[in-house]
N, C-alpha and C positions, 0 to 999 in steps of 0.2 A: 469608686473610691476605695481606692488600695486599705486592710483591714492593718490598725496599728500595733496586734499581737506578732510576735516572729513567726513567719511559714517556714517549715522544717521543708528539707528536698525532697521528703516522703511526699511532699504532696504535688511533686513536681515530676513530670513524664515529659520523654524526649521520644519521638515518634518517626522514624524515621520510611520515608517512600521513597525507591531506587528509581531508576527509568527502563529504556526499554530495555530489550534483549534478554537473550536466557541468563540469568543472573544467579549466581549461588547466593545461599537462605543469608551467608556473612559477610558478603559481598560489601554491603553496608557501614561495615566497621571500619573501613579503609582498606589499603594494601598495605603489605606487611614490609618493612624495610629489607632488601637482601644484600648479604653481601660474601660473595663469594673468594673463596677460600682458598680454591686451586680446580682442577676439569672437575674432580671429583664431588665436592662438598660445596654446598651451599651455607650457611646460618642466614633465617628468617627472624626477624622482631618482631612482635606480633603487634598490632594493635594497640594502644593505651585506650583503655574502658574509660566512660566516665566516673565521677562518684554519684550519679543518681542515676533514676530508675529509664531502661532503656531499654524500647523496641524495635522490632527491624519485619517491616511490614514488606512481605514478597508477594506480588502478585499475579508475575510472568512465570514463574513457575508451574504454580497450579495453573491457568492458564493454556500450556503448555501440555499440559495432560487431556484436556478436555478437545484436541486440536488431531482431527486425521486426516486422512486424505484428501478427504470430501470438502474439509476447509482451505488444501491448496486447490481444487480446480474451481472454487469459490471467490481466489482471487481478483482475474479480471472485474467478476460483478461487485468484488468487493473497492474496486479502485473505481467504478462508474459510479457507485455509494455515496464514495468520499468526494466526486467530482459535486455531485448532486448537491451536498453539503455545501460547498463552497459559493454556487448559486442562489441557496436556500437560505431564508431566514428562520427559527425557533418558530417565530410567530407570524407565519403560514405567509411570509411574504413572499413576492415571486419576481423576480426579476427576468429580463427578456432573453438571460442566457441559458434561464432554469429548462425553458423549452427546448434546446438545444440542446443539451445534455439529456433530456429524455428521449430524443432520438438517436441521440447513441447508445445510450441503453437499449434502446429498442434495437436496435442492430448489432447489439452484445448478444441480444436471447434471439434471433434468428440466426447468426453465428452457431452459437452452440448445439440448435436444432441442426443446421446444416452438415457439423461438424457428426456429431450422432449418424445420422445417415449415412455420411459417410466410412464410419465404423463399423456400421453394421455391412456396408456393403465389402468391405474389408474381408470381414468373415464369411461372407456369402461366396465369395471369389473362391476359397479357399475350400468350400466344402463340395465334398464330392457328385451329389444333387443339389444344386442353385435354388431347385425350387421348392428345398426343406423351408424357405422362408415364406410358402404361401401364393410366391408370385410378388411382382416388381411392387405395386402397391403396398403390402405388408411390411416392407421395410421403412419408409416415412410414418407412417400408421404408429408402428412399434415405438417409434424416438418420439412423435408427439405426444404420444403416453407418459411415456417414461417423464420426459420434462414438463410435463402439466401434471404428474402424479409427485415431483418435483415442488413445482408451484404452490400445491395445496398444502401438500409438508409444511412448508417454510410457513406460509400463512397461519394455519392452526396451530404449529408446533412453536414458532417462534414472533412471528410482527404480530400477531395477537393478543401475544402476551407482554406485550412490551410496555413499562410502566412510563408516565412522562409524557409529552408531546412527541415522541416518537411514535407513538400510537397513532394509524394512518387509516384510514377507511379503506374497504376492497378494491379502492379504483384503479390504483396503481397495478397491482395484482393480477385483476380482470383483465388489463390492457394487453399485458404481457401472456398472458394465458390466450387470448383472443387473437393476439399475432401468432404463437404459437400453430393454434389449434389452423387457422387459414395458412398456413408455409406449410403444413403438412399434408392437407386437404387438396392443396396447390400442386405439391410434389406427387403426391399418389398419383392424382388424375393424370396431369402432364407430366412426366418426368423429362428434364431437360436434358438430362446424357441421352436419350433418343433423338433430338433434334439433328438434323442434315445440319450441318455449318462448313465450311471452309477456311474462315477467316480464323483469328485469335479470338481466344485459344480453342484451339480443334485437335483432337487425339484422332487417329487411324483406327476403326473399328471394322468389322468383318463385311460388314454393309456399308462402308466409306468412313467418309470424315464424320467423325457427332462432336457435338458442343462439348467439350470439359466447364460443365458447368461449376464446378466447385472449386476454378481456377479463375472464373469467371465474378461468380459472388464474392472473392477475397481482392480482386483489384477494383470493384465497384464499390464494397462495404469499407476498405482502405481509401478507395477517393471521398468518399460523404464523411466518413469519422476528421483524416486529412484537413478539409475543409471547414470545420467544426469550431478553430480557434481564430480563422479569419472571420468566419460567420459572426461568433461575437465580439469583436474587435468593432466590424461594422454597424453592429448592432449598436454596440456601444456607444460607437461616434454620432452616430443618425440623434444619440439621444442628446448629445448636448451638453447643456450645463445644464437640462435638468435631469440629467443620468447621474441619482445619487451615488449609486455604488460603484465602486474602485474597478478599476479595470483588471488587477493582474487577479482576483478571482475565478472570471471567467475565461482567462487566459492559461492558466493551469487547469482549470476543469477540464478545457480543452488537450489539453498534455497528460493528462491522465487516462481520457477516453483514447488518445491513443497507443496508449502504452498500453491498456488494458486489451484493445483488438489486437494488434503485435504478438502480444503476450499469449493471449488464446489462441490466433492463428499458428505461431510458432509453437507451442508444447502440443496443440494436437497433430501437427503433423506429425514433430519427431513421435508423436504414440502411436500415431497409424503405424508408420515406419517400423518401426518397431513391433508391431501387432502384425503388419505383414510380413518382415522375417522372419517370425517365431511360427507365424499358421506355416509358412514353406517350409520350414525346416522340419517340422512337426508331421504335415504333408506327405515329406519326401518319405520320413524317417518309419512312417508308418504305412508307406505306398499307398496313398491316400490319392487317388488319379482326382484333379478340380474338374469341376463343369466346362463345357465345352464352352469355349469362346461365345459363339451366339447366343449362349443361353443363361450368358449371366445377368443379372440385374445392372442395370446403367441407368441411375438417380443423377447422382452428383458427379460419379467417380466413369469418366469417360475409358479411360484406360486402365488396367494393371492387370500386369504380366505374373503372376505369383513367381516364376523363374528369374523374371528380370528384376535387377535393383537397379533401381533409381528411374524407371519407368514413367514416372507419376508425377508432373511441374508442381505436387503438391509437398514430394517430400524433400523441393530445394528453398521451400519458401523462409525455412531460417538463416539461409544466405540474405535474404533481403532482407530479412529482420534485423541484421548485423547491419548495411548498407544503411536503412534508414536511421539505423540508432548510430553510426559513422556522420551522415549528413543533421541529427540536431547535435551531437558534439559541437561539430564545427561552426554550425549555428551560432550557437553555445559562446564560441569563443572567439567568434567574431563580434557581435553584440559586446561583451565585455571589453575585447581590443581599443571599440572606439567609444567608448564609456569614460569620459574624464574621469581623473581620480583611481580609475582603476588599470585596466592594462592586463599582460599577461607576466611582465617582469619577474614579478613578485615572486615565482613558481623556480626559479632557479637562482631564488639568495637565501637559499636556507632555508629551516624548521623554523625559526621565527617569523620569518616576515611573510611565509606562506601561511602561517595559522592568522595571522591579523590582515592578509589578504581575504581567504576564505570568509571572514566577520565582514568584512565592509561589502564583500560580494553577496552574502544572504542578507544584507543591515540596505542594500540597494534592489533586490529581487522587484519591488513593486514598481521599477524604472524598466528593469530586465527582462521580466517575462514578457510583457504585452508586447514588444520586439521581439524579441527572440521565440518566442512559441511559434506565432504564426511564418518567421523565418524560415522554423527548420521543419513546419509541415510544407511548405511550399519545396526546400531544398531534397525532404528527404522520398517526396512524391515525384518530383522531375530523378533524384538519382535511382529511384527501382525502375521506373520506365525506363531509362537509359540501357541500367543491367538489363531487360529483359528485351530491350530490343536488341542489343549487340549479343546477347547470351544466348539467344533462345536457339535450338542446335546447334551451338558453337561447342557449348561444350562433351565430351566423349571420350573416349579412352581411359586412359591413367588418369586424369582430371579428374572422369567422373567418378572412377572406382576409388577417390583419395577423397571426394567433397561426401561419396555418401559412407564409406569410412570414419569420417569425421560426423557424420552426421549421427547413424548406428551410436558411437560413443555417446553423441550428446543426449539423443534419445534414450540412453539407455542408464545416464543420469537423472533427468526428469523422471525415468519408471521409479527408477530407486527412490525416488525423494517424495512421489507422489503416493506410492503405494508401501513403501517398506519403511520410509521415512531416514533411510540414508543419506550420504552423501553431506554429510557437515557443516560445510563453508555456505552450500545453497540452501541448509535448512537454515543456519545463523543468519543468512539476509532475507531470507522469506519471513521470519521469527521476528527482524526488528521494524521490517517494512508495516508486517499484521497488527505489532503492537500499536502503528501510528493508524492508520486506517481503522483498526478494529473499536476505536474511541468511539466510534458511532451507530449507533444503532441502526437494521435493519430501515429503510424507508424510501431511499431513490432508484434501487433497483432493488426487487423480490429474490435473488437466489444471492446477495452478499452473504461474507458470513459474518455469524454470532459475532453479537461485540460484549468485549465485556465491562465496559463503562460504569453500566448501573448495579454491576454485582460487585466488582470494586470498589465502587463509591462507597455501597454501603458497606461493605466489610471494615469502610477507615471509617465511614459513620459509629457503627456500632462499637471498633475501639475508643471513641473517643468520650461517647457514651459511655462504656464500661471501665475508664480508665482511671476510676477512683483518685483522681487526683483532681484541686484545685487550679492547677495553670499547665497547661499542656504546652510542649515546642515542636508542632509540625514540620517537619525539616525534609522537603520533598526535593527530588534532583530529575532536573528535563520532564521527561512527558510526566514522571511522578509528582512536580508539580502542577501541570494541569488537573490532574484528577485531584488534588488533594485541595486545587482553586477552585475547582466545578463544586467541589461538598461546600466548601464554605459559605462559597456563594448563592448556594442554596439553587443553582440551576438544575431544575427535571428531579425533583425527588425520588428516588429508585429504593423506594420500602424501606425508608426508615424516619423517626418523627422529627431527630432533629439532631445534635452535636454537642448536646450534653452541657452542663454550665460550667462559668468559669472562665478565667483567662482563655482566649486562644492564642496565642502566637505564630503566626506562620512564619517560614524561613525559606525559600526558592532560591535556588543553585541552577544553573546552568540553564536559565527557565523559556520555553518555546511561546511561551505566552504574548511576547509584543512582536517577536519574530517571525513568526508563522501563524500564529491561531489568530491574532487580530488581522494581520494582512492577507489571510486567506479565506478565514470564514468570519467576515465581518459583520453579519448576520447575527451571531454566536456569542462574538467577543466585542459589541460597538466601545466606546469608551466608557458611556455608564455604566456596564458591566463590570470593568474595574472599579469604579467607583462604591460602584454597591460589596465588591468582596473584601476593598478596605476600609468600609465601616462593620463588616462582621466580626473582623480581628482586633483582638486585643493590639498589637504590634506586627506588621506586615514588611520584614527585610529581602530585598533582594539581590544575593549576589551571584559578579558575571564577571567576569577574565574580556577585556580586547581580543583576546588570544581563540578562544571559547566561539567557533560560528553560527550555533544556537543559541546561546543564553546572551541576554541584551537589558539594558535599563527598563523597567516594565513601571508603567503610568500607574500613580497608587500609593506605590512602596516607597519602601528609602531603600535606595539604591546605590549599594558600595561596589567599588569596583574594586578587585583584586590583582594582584597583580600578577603579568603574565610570564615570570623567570620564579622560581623557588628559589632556597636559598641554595639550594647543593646546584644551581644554574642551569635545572632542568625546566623545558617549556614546557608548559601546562595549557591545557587546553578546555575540551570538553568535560573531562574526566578528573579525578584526582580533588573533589569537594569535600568530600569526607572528613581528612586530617588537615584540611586549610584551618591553618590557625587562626583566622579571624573567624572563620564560623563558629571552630570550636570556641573561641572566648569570648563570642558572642551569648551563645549555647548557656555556660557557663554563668554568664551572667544574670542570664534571663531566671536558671537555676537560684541564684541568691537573690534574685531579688534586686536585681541595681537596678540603678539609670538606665532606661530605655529609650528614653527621648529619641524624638529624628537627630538632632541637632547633635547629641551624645553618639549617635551610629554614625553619621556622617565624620566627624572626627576623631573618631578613635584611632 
């Protein structure tokens, strides 16, 4: 029961949570009007302030600071995480695909084991006594170390501490650690580059042909991962109608487990690559004479020439990473072609009708994926077999010296961005991808990285707590408003008691919430959950542009739709919530005190 003394705007806070990407601290205030003058001169408008009290909460920045290298090559296991999630329920339910997704994980952390190994044998080629390492066995020895001394880190230093039902018991951990420990124990004893082979893939060695096993483990761990979104598809069908859960969950877990193996297999070649031109040049440049052919270590790494470039079917393997990401495009766009209502049309009439394309193609995904995933695992596994049977010595010459040319570059991008943190464009989509994934805490695979979910949540907890005012206006935009809907809702408490009294008003812009969090992790986001975050709030608005491919009418709220031309007849999209005048005279409102009703926000 509203109090019948007047409330001054002193006691009114407008609170504002940006989305993803690196964002500047003013970002929040709007864009500033420009209007140019002549080459020379610009004049900018700045902003119009409100007249009450207003914050501008940045989260991606700090964020952004606590973020190094170690958290790009944490990627892949950070996207088998988010796969995990999607299968997973809060309250420890398991569905038939959650299994399936733990064996791709498991074959992310034998991956990375094998990928080690073969780094190390990198460097061992290169050094002048081979058997500064001990002897062939000490090399696998070394990398199961290192990544069980990995494992423990993560566990003590981070999933242990993790407040909420993300808090998981060692099993997960141990299993991983346990694969580990036997792939290394495996390789020491037997190592497969000494194996007699003939057949594919077989390198020429001083003693004949030997197995290129670690050409071998990438098109066998590529066919099981491949395979992975058919496996729950069928899983899925076997269940019936009594398979509660939605099918394109496990249908993108599956698109993620492959994008994540892709992803690993492609950056650490181009690093080998890259780690092997640098020890030859370094070699030459210090007449550094390498080990004699017979006496280098042969693990994984069957062949490499330290003189020869491009020697190694390992460091062409981001030519097939491009192939297979070519065959789910066309997937991709085949699925949508014969998709009623949709089409490809749309893509060549314009900036309008391509933004309200893009809406009906993510407002349609939970039709789209369970087609199209396992489409373009199937397409983009028949088109690398193809290339590698029509390729495999075919290519030579100028060819080769312009693909691993091209490769050198690209390799030498990924150093940058991995270790020195260069490279821009790739750190700004590494940066907006992390912020969507990193929502989750540690728990479906052990070497993800850090999320910052629960130190977020509570940093808006504790403003909101501290914000000395009696009615606050949450005004959160895309992923800022999931976190600012996860506090409300009071899901996984992350150290703090509560959200302070008083009005709340929440306000969501462009909000991912019925778009992707409920169609993905429906485990997370069922309907109730909405229902319980719009009895928390005082007043729960939310608005979405047609135009907008994220943000969509969310169950709960009152939901105004905006419209998608401004008036100066620019199309607006995802972006540009700030200075929408309905927000603000929304905003405004809620400030004096009006009519808030649904029935009032629907017809304003």
């Amino acid at each position: 029961m509203q109090d019948s003394q007047p409330i001054r705007r002193e006691n009114f806070l407008e609170l504002r949570v940006h989305g993803i990407g690196e964002v500047e601290y003013l970002n929040s205030l709007a864009s500033p009007r420009v209007r140019r003058i002549n080459q020379w001169v610009e004049v900018a408008e700045p902003p119009v302030l409100p007249d009450h009290r207003l914050k501008l909460v940045n989260w991606s920045r700090s964020n952004r600071k606590r973020t190094g290298f170690l958290w790009y090559l944490a990627f892949p296991f950070t996207l088998a995480n988010l796969a995990g999630r999607m299968t997973d329920g809060r309250e420890g339910r398991i569905g038939r695909a959650w299994w399936i997704v733990q064996l791709g994980s498991l074959i992310l952390t034998l991956s990375s084991l094998a990928w080690l190994v073969v780094l190390l044998e990198t460097v061992a080629v290169h050094l002048p006594p081979a058997a500064s390492f001990g002897g062939v066995g000490l090399v696998p020895l070394t990398a199961t170390a290192v990544l069980t001394a990995l494992l423990a880190g993560k566990w003590f230093l981070v999933i242990r501490r993790q407040a909420g039902t993300s808090r998981r018991s060692p099993g997960t951990i141990l299993l991983h650690a346990g694969v580990v420990i036997a792939g290394g124990a495996v390789l020491a004893r037997w190592p497969p580059g000494e194996l007699a082979y003939a057949g594919w893939p077989s390198s020429e060695a001083p003693a004949g042909l030997r197995l290129d096993a670690m050409a071998l483990w990438i098109a066998v761990s590529l066919a099981m991962v491949l395979v992975l979104p058919l496996a729950s598809t069928a899983l899925h069908a076997a269940g019936g109608r009594r398979a509660k859960r939605p099918l394109v969950p496990a249908a993108g877990a599956g698109g993620l487990l492959i994008a994540a193996l892709l992803l690993m297999h492609s950056v650490n070649a181009l690093v080998r690559l890259v780690l092997d031109n640098v020890l030859g040049y370094l070699g030459r440049l210090f007449k550094l004479a390498p080990a004699a052919t017979d006496a280098r270590p042969r693990i994984l790494l069957a062949r490499d020439e330290p003189l020869n470039l491009g020697d190694s079917r390992l460091d062409l393997f981001p030519f097939l990473a491009l192939i297979a990401l070519t065959a789910f495009v066309l997937a991709a766009a085949a699925v949508v072609l014969v998709r009623p209502g949709l089409g490809l049309g749309a893509l060549w009439r314009g900036r309008l009708q391509r933004r309200l394309w893009w809406h009906r193609v993510i407002g349609d995904a939970a039709h789209l994926l369970p087609l199209g995933i396992p489409l373009g695992s199937v397409s983009a596994g028949a088109a690398m077999a193809l290339a590698i049977s029509f390729g495999e010595g075919v290519l030579g010459g100028v060819w080769l010296a312009l693909a691993v040319l091209l490769l050198q570059v690209a390799g030498a991008a990924v150093v940058l961005t991995l270790l020195l943190r260069q490279v821009q464009p790739v750190q700004e989509v590494l940066g907006k991808v992390a912020d969507i994934a990193g929502f989750w805490p540690v728990r479906d695979h052990p070497l993800a990285g850090v999320s910052y979910r629960n130190r977020v949540v509570a940093g808006l907890g504790s403003q909101l707590e501290s914000a000395g005012a009696t009615r606050v206006a949450l005004v959160a935009h895309s992923q800022g408003s999931v976190l600012a809907a996860w506090l409300l809702a009071g899901s996984e408490k992350a150290g703090f008691d509560g959200v302070g009294t008083g009005e709340r008003h929440l306000i969501t812009t462009g909000s991912p919430l019925a778009s992707l969090y409920a169609v993905f992790f429906p485990g997370y986001f069922p309907p109730g959950w909405f229902a319980i975050l719009a009895g928390r709030c005082t007043s729960w608005v939310n608005f979405w542009r047609p135009t907008d491919p994220i943000g969509f009418p969310v169950a709960g709220a009152v939901n105004v739709e905006l419209p998608a031309v401004d008036a100066d007849g620019e199309v607006r999209g995802h972006a540009r919530y700030w200075d929408e005048p309905e927000i603000v005279h929304h905003v405004q409102r809620l400030a004096a005190r009006d009519d808030i009703s649904a029935e009032s926000a629907r017809n304003r």
